[in-house]
ROGU-893709 format. One line per 10 residues: their letters; for each residue y, z, x of C-alpha. Coordinates in Angstrom, 1 decimal, decimal comma, always signed. Layout:
A> Y Z X; ... $
***
This chain:
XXXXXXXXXX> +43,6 +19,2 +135,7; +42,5 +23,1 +136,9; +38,9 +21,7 +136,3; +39,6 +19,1 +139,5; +41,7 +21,6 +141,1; +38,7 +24,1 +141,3; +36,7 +21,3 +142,3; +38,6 +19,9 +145,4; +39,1 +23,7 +146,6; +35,3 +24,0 +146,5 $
XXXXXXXXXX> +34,7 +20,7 +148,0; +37,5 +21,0 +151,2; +35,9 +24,6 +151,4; +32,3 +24,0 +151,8; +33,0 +21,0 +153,9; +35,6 +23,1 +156,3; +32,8 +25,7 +156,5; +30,2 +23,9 +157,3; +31,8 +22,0 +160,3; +32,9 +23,6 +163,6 $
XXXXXXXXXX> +36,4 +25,2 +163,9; +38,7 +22,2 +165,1; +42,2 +21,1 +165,4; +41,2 +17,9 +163,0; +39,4 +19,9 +160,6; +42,2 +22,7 +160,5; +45,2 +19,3 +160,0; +42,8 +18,0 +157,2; +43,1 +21,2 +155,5; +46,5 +21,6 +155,7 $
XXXXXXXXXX> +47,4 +18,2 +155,2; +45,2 +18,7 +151,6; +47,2 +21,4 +151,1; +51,0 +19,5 +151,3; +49,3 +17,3 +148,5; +47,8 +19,1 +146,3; +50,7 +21,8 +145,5; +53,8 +19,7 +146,7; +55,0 +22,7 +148,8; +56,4 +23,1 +151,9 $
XXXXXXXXXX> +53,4 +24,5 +154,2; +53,6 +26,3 +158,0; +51,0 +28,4 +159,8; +50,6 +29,7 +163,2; +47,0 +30,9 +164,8; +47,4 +32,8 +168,4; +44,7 +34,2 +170,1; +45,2 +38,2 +171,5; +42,9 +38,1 +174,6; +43,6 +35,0 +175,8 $
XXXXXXXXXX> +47,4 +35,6 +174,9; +47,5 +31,6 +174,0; +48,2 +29,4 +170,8; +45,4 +28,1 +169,1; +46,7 +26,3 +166,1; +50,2 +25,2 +164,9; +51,0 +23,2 +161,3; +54,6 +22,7 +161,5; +55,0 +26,2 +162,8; +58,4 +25,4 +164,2 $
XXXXXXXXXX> +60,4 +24,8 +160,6; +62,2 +27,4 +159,0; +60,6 +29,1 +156,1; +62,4 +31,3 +153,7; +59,5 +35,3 +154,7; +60,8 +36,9 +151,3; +59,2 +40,1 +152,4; +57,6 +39,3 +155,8; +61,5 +40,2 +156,8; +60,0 +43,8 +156,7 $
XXXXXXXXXX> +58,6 +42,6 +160,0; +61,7 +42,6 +162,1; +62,5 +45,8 +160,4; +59,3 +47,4 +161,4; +59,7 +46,3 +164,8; +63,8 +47,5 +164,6; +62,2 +50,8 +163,5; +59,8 +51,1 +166,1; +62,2 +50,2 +169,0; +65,3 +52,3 +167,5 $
XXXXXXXXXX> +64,4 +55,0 +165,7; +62,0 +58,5 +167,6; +59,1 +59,7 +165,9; +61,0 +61,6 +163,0; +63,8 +60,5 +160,3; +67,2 +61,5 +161,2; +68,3 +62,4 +157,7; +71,8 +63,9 +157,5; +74,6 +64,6 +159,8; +76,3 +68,1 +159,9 $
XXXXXXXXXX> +79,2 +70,4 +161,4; +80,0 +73,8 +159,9; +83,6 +75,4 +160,1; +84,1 +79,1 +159,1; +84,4 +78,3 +155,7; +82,5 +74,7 +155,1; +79,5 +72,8 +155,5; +80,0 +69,2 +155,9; +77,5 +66,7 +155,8; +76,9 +62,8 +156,2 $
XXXXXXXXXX> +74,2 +60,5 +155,2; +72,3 +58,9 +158,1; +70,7 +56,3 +155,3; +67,2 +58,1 +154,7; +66,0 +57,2 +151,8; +63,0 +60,3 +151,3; +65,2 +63,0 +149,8; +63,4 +63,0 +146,0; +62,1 +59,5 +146,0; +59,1 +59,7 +144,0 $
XXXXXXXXXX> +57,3 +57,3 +145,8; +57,1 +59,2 +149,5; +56,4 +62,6 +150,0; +59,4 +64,6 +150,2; +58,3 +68,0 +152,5; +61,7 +69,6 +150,7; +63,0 +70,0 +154,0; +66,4 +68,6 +153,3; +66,9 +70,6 +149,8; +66,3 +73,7 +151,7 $
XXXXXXXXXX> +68,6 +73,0 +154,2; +71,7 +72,6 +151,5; +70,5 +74,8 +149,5; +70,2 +77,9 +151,5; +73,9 +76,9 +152,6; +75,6 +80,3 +152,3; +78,7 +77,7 +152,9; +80,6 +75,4 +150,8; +79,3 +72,1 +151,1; +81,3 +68,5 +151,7 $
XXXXXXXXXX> +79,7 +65,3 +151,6; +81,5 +62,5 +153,0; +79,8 +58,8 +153,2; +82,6 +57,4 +155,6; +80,2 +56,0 +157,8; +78,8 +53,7 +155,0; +80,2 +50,6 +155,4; +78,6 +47,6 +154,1; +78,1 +46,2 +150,4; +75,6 +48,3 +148,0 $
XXXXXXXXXX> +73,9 +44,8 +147,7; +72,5 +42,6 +150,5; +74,2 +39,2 +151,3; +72,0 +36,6 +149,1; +70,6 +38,8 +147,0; +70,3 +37,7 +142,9; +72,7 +39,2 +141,3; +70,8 +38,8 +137,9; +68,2 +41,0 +140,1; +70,6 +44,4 +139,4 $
XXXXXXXXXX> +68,7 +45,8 +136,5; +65,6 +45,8 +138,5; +63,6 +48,2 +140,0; +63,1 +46,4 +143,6; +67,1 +45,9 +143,9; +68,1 +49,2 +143,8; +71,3 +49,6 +146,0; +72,0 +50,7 +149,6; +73,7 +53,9 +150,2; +74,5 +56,5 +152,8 $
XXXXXXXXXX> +72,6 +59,2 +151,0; +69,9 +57,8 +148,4; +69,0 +60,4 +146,1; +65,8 +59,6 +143,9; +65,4 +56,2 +145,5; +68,9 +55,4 +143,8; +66,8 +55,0 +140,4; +67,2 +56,3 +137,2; +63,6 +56,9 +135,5; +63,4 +57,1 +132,0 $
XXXXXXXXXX> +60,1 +58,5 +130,1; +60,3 +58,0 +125,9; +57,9 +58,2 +123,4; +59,6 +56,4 +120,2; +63,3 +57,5 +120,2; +62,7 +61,0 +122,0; +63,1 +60,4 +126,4; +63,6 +62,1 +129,5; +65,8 +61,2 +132,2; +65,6 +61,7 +135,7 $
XXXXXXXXXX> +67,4 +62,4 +137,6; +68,5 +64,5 +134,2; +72,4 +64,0 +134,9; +72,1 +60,4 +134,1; +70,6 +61,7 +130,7; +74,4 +61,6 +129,3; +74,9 +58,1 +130,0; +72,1 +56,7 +128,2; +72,5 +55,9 +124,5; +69,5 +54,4 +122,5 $
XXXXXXXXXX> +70,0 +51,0 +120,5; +67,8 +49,8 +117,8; +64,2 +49,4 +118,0; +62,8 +45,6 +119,5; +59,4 +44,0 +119,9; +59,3 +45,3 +123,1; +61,1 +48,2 +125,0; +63,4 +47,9 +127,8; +66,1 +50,2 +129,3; +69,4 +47,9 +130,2 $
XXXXXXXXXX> +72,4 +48,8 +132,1; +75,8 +47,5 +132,2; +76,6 +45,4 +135,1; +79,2 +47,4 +137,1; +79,0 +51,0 +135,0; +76,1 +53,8 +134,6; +76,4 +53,1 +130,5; +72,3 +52,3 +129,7; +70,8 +51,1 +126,7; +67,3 +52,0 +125,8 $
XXXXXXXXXX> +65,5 +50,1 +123,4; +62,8 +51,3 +122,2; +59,4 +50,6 +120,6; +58,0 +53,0 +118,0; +54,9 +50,5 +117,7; +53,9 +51,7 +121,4; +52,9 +55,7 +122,0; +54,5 +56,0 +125,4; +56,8 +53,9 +128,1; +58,5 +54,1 +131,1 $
XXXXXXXXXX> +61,1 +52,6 +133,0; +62,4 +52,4 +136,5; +66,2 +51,3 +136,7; +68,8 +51,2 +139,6; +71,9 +52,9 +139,4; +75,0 +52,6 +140,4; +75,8 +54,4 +143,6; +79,7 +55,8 +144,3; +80,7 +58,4 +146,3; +81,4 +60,5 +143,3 $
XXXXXXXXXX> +78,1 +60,3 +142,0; +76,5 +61,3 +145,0; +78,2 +64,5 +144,9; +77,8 +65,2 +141,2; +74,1 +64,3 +141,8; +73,8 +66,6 +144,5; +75,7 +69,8 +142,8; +73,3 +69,0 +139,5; +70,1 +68,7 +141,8; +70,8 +72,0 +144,3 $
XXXXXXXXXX> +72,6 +74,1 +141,7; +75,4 +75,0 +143,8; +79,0 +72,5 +143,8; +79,1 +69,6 +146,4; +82,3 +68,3 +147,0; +83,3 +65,1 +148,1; +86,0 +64,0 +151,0; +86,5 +61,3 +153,4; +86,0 +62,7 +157,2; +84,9 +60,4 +159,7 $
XXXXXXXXXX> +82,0 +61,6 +161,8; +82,7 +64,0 +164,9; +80,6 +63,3 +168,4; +79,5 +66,8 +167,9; +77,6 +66,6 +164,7; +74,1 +67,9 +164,7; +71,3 +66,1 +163,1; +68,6 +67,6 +160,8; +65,2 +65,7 +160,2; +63,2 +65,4 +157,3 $
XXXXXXXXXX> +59,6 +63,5 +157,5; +57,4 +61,6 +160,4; +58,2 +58,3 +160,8; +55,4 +56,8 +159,8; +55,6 +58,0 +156,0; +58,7 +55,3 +155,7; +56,7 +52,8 +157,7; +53,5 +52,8 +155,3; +55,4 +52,4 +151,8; +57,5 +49,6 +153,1 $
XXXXXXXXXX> +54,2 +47,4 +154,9; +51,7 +48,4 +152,3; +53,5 +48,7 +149,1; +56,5 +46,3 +150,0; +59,5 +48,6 +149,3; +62,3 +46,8 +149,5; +64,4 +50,3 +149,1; +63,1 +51,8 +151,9; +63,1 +48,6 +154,5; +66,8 +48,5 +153,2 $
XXXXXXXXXX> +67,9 +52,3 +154,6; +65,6 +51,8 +157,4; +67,6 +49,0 +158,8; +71,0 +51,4 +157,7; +69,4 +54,0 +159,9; +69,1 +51,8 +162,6; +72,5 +50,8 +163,1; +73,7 +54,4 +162,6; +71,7 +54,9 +165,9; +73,3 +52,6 +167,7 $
XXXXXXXXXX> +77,0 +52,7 +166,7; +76,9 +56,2 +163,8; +77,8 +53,5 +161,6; +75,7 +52,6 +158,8; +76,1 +48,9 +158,5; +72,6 +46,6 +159,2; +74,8 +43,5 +160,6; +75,4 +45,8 +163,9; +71,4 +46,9 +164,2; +70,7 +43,4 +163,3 $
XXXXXXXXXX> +73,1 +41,8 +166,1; +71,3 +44,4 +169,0; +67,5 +43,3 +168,1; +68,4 +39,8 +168,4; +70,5 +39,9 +171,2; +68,2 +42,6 +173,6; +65,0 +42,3 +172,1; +64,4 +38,8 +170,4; +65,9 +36,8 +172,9; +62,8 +35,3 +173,7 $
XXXXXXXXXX> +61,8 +34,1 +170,6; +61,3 +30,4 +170,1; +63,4 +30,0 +167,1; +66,1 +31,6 +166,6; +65,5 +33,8 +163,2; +68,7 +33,3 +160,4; +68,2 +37,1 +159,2; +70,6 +38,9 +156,8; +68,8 +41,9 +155,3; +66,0 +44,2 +155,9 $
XXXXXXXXXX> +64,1 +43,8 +152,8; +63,7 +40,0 +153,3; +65,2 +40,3 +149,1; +67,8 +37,6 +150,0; +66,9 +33,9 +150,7; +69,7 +33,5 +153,5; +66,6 +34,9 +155,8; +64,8 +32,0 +157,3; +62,2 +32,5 +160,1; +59,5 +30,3 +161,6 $
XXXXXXXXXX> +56,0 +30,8 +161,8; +55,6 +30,8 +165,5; +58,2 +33,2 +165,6; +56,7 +35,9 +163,4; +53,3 +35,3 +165,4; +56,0 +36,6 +168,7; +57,1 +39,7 +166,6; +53,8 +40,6 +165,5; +52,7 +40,4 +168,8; +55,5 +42,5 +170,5 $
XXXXXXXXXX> +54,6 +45,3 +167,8; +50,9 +45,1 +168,8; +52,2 +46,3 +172,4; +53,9 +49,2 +170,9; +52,1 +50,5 +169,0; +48,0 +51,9 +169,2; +46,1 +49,8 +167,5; +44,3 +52,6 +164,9; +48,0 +53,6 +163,9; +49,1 +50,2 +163,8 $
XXXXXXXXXX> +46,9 +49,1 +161,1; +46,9 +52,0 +159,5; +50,4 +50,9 +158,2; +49,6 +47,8 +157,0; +48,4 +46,3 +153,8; +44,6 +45,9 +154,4; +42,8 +43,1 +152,4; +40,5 +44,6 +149,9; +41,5 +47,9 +150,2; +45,2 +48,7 +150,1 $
XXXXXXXXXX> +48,4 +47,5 +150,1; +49,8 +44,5 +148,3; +45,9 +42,5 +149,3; +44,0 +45,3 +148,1; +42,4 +42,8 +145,5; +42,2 +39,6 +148,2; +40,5 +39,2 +151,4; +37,1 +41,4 +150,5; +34,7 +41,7 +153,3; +32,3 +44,3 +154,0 $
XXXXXXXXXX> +34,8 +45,4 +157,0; +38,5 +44,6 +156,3; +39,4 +41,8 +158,2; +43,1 +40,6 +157,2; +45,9 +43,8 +158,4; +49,1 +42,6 +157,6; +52,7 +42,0 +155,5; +52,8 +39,8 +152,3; +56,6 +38,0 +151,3; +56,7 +36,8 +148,1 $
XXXXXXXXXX> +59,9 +35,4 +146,3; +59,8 +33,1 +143,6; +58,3 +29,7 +144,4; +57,3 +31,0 +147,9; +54,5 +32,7 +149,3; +53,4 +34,3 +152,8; +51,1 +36,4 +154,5; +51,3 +37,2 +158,4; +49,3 +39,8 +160,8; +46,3 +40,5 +162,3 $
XXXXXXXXXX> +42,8 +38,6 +161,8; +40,0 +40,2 +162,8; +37,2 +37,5 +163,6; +33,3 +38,0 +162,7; +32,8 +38,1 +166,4; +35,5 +40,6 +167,1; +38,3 +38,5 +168,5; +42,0 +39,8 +167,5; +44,0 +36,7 +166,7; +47,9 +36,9 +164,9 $
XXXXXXXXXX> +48,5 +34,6 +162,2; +51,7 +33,6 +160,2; +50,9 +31,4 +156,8; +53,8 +30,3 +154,9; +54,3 +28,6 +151,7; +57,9 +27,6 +150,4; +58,9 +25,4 +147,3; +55,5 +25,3 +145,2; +55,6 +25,3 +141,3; +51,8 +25,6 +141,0 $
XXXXXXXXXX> +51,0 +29,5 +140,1; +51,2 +31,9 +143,2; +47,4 +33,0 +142,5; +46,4 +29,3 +143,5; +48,2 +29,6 +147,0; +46,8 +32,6 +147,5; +43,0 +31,5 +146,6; +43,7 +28,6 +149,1; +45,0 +30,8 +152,1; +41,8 +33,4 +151,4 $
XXXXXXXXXX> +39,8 +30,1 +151,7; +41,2 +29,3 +154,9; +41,4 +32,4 +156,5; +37,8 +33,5 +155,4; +37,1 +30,4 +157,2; +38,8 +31,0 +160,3; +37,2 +34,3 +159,7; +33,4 +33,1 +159,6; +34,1 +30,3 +162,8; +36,6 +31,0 +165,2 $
***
């Protein structure tokens, strides 16, 4: 059965590419596509210069993006938030130093450059410091999200003031580990050895389990924890050496803000590497900019109603990571978003943020050329599959595309080898 899948790819392939670029050769494709992996299929082709559609297949039904979500976050970002992260609110009285989360998610996340800048800040304090998360008020978990997710890296939970990217990292080799962030080390108690290691945690507790593996010389694991208001503090006074206490004080109009890192050092990781974390506190930053509230409904509510108006389809969108499959968007509506970021943005920075087929990002192994020609944001959930961006022609023309794939149960390497066939295609002819 793989044999004559192989074979029909091939044969739709060579006859696609050696015939012009059409409308009926582009629906024959597609059409091939519905039948040969069941799914639910929708793509959208626009052309840049001429600032017109150029192909549609069913781009007007709703599509669960899984990550292409981190889209309308991008483009939330870009509209919202300055050229540097706002990362903590602050007043001083004689005798304190109290502070609020603004969402940014940088301070000691291992996978973003921290400049230190917020440490240094707390801890050259000469005052006692306070840390209140008041102004965080929305669930630790996105609406839709899998529950049975929790013990995952990619689910790790919202807060006002992440501290290591809300993850607990564990290192062992045999029964001997490391924790970090080393306070969590006390919580972790090791069970008996298994065929393969894992590090589990109680549903609504920081109590871990490791299990490990003396047959393996080394392993590692990446675990969310559980966020309070308590542990925040605790994690803080164990990080910076010096107590942090916590209260509950709303936040004054005359706070100041202290930054931490360019903008764009957020933007990268989530387009190119897909962090949901990070698209999560972005949106969270967002809405503190609006309203000093850190709740994504409200930064959500003011894109759609001032700035996506104009979009064909309205977009059902819930989260910022694109984690919980309440989101449903259309094709011909990403194509618009992609298209409004285009005109914010320069060109040579916008790219620069993407994934980049066959060089980095979540397509660094598809899409090889001998220049990159695919720049854009890859959603995958289970049973669904898309890719939307920028394709850059053989002749230099900049067109947006949007291809979506919902509800297949063939593997997700076969939808991809089809979409790289199409694309190179569209590549090679348009």
């Amino acid at each position: 059965m793989k044999n004559w899948s192989v074979v029909i790819l091939v044969l739709i392939f060579w006859n696609f590419s050696c015939s012009p670029l059409s409308k009926r050769s582009l629906d024959k494709t597609f059409k091939s596509t519905d039948e040969r992996f069941k799914d639910h299929t929708g793509f959208a082709l626009y052309d840049l210069d001429k600032k017109k559609s150029v192909y549609e297949y069913r781009s007007g039904r709703y599509f669960t993006p899984a990550s292409n979500t981190k889209i309308f976050t991008l483009f939330s970002c870009l509209t919202l938030l300055g050229d540097s992260i706002p990362a903590l609110k602050y007043i001083t009285t004689k005798d304190s130093l109290i502070f609020w989360g603004t969402g940014d998610p940088s301070f000691l996340y291992k996978e973003v450059y921290d400049n230190n800048r917020i440490y240094s800040f707390l801890g050259s304090s000469t005052l006692p410091l306070y840390f209140s998360d008041s102004n965080f008020q929305t669930t630790h978990w996105g609406p839709g999200w899998a529950w049975d997710d929790y013990n995952d890296y990619y689910s790790a939970e919202r807060s006002a003031f992440p501290i290591y990217g809300n993850i607990m990292t564990l290192q062992a080799t045999g029964r001997k580990f490391s924790v970090q962030p080393p306070f969590l080390k006390n919580y972790v108690k090791t069970g008996p050895s298994e065929q393969k290691a894992k590090v589990l945690r109680r549903l609504e507790s920081n109590d871990f389990i490791f299990y490990p593996n003396f047959s393996k010389s080394g392993f590692k694991a990446d675990v969310p924890f559980k966020v309070s208001t308590e542990l925040t503090a605790n994690l803080l006074t164990d990080t910076l050496n010096k107590m942090v206490r916590a209260v509950h004080k709303p936040v004054p109009k005359n706070a100041l803000t202290v930054y931490s890192l360019p903008v764009d050092s957020l933007y990268r990781v989530m387009m190119q590497e897909s962090d949901n974390f990070i698209a999560e506190q972005l949106l969270l930053m967002c809405s503190q900019v609006i309203s000093d509230t850190l709740q994504p409904e409200i930064a959500i509510h003011h894109i759609k109603e001032n700035f996506l108006k104009d979009l064909k389809d309205e977009p059902r969108w819930v989260d910022g990571s694109g984690l919980s499959r309440y989101n449903l968007f259309t094709p011909r509506s990403i194509v618009q978003v992609w298209e409004k970021i285009y005109q914010l943005l320069p060109r040579e920075r916008l790219f620069a943020l993407l994934a980049t087929g066959g060089r980095s990002g979540t397509i660094k192994n598809w899409y090889n050329a001998n220049a990159p020609y695919i720049f854009g944001k890859t959603g995958s959930l289970s049973n669904n599959h898309s890719l939307s961006g920028y394709l850059i022609t053989k002749n230099g023309k900049t067109l947006i595309f949007c291809f979506m794939n919902n509800n297949y149960t063939t593997s997700i390497n076969e939808i991809r080898r089809n979409m790289e066939n199409i694309l190179r295609t569209i590549y090679e002819k348009y």
